[in-house]
C-alpha positions, 0 to 999 in steps of 0.5 A: 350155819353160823350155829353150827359152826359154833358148836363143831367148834367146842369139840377139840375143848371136849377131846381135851378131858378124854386124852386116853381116847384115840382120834378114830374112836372120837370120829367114830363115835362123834360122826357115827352115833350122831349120825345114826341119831339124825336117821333116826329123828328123820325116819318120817321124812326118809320114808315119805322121800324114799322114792327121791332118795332111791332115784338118787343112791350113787348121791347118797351112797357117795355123801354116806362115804364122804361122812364116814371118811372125813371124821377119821381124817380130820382128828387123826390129822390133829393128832399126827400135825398138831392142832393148829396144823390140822385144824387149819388144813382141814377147814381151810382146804374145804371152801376151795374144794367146794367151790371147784366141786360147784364149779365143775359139777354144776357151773356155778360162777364164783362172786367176788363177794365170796372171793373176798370173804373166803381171802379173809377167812383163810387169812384169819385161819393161817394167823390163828395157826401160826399163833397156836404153834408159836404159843405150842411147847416144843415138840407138842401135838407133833410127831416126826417130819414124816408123821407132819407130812402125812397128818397134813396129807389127811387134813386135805383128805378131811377138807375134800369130803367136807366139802364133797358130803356138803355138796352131796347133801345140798345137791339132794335138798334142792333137787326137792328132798326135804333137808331132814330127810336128805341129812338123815340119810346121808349121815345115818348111812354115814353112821353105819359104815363108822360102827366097825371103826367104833366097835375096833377102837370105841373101848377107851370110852367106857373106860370111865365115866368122863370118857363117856361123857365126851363119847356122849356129848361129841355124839349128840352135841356138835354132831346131831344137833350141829348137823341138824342146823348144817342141813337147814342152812344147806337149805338156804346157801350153796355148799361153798357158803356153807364150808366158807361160814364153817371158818368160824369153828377154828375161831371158837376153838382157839377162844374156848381154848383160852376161856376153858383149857387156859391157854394163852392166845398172842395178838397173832391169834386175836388178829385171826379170829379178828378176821374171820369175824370180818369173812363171815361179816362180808359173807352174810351181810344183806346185799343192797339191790341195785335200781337201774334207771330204764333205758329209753327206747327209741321209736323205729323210723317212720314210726309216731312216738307212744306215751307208755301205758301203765296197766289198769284194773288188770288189763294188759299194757305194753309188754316190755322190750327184752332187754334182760331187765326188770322194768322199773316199778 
C-alpha cells in the first residue's frame, strides 16, 4: 500500500514535463489505459471469478464509475485550486469519506489507533499545503475565486470516490473474489467508460514524443503497476487504512518537487512530510498483544473446589467459563 502510495506520488513531477496536456486527457489516459491494462493482465482471474463478480454487478458497476470519475475530478481540481490546494482536499478528504462509508455501510468501529494516525496525517497534509502556497508565485496554479471554489468543490468529489472505489474493490475481495480478479474488473470496466473522455481530449499526447512518454508512463507506472499493489493491500486492510497510508502521496509529491522540478520546500513543508511520516509510523507499527491474567472462578455453594485439569494426549478437559476471553496458555 505504502508502494503504492509512492508511486501515485510521482505523477504531478511527470505532468510537469506534458504542460500542454489538459487535466481530463492526463486522467483519462492515466486511469483509462492503465485500467484496461489491469483487465487485461487479469483476464484469468476475471473469467474463473465471473460467477462472484456477475453475483455482485451493482458492486462492480458502482467502483467502475467511481474509477472513472475520480481521475477527471482530482487533476481538473489541481488545475482549477492549485496543486497544493487540490491535492490536499482531494487526498485529505478520502480517509473520512472511507471511514463513514465503513461506518454506515458495514458497522465498522473506528480505532483510536486509526483517529491518531488519520490526526497526524491530515495535519501533515495542511502544512505541506500551506507551505507550497506560501512558496506559490502570485496568482500561480489558481484562477479566480469562483474557479477555487469549484476546483476545491471537485477535489471533495475526487476524495469521495476514492474512497467509494476503495471501499467497493475491498468489499468485493473479502467477500472471496481474488484481488486481481476484483481490481481488474473494476478498474477495466473504469477504463472504458474513460476511453470517450480520452478519445475527445487525448490529441495533445501525440503531439510529441514527451507527451507521449508522460501518456505512457502515467498509464502504466502510477496506475497499473501502483494499482496492482493498491488491490494486494486492499487484501490485507480495510478501505480507511488504505485511503489513510495513501496520505504518503502528497509527502512524495512535495520531496520529488523539490529533488526533480527544483523547488524550494520552507520548514512548514519539512514539518509536514515530518508528519505524515509519523501517521504512517502510528498506522503500520505491530500492535503488541495484550495477556490478560484469567479470572479466578469461584466454586458454586455447596460445591467442593476442583484443581483444574490440563488436557493429555487429546483428551478433553474442562471447558472453559464464557467469559469472552481466551484461556490462558
Amino acid at each position: 500500500m505504502l508502494a503504492a502510495s509512492v508511486l501515485w506520488g510521482t505523477t504531478g513531477t511527470a505532468a510537469t514535463f506534458a504542460p500542454a496536456v489538459g487535466p481530463l486527457a492526463i486522467g483519462a489516459v492515466a486511469m483509462g489505459l492503465g485500467g484496461l491494462l489491469q483487465a487485461v493482465t487479469a483476464a484469468r482471474p476475471i473469467a474463473r471469478d465471473r460467477a462472484a463478480l456477475r453475483a455482485r454487478r451493482g458492486l462492480v458497476l458502482l467502483g467502475a464509475v467511481a474509477v472513472a470519475v475520480y481521475p477527471l475530478a482530482f487533476y481538473t481540481s489541481m488545475r482549477l485550486a492549485g496543486v497544493a490546494v487540490g491535492t490536499v482536499v482531494s487526498i485529505g478528504s478520502a480517509p473520512p469519506a472511507a471511514a463513514l462509508v465503513e461506518r454506515l455501510v458495514d458497522r465498522r468501529r473506528l480505532t483510536g489507533r486509526w483517529a491518531a494516525g488519520a490526526g497526524l496525517g491530515l495535519l501533515g497534509v495542511v502544512l505541506l499545503c500551506a507551505a507550497e502556497a506560501a512558496r506559490a508565485h502570485p496568482g500561480a496554479g489558481s484562477g479566480s475565486g469562483a474557479a477555487t471554489v469549484l476546483g476545491v468543490g471537485l477535489g471533495l468529489v475526487a476524495g469521495v470516490t476514492y474512497a467509494v472505489y476503495s471501499w467497493a474493490a475491498h468489499r468485493l475481495i473479502s467477500g472471496g473474489t481474488a484481488s486481481r480478479a476484483a481490481m481488474g474488473a473494476v478498474f477495466g470496466l473504469g477504463g472504458l467508460l474513460l476511453l470517450p473522455v480520452l478519445v475527445v481530449t487525448g490529441a495533445p499526447l501525440l503531439a510529441s514524443w514527451s507527451h507521449a512518454a508522460v501518456g505512457a508512463y502515467m498509464a502504466l507506472v502510477p496506475m497499473f503497476a501502483g494499482y496492482v499493489l493498491f488491490g494486494w493491500g486492499l487484501a490485507r486492510v480495510t478501505a480507511t487504512t488504505a485511503t489513510t497510508l495513501s496520505l504518503l502521496e502528497p509527502a512524495v509529491a512535495a520531496v520529488l518537487a523539490v529533488v526533480v522540478v527544483g523547488e524550494r520546500l520552507p520548514a512548514l513543508g519539512w514539518a509536514g512530510v515530518a508528519l505524515v511520516v509519523g501517521c504512517l509510523a502510528v498506522l503500520t507499527a505491530p500492535a503488541r498483544p495484550v495477556r490478560r491474567p484469567a479470572r479466578a472462578v469461584r466454586p458454586s455453594r455447596g460445591a467442593s473446589p476442583l484443581p483444574s485439569v490440563r488436557p493429555v494426549n487429546g483428551d478433553v478437559g474442562p471447558a472453559p467459563v464464557a467469559s469472552g476471553r481466551e484461556p490462558p496458555e
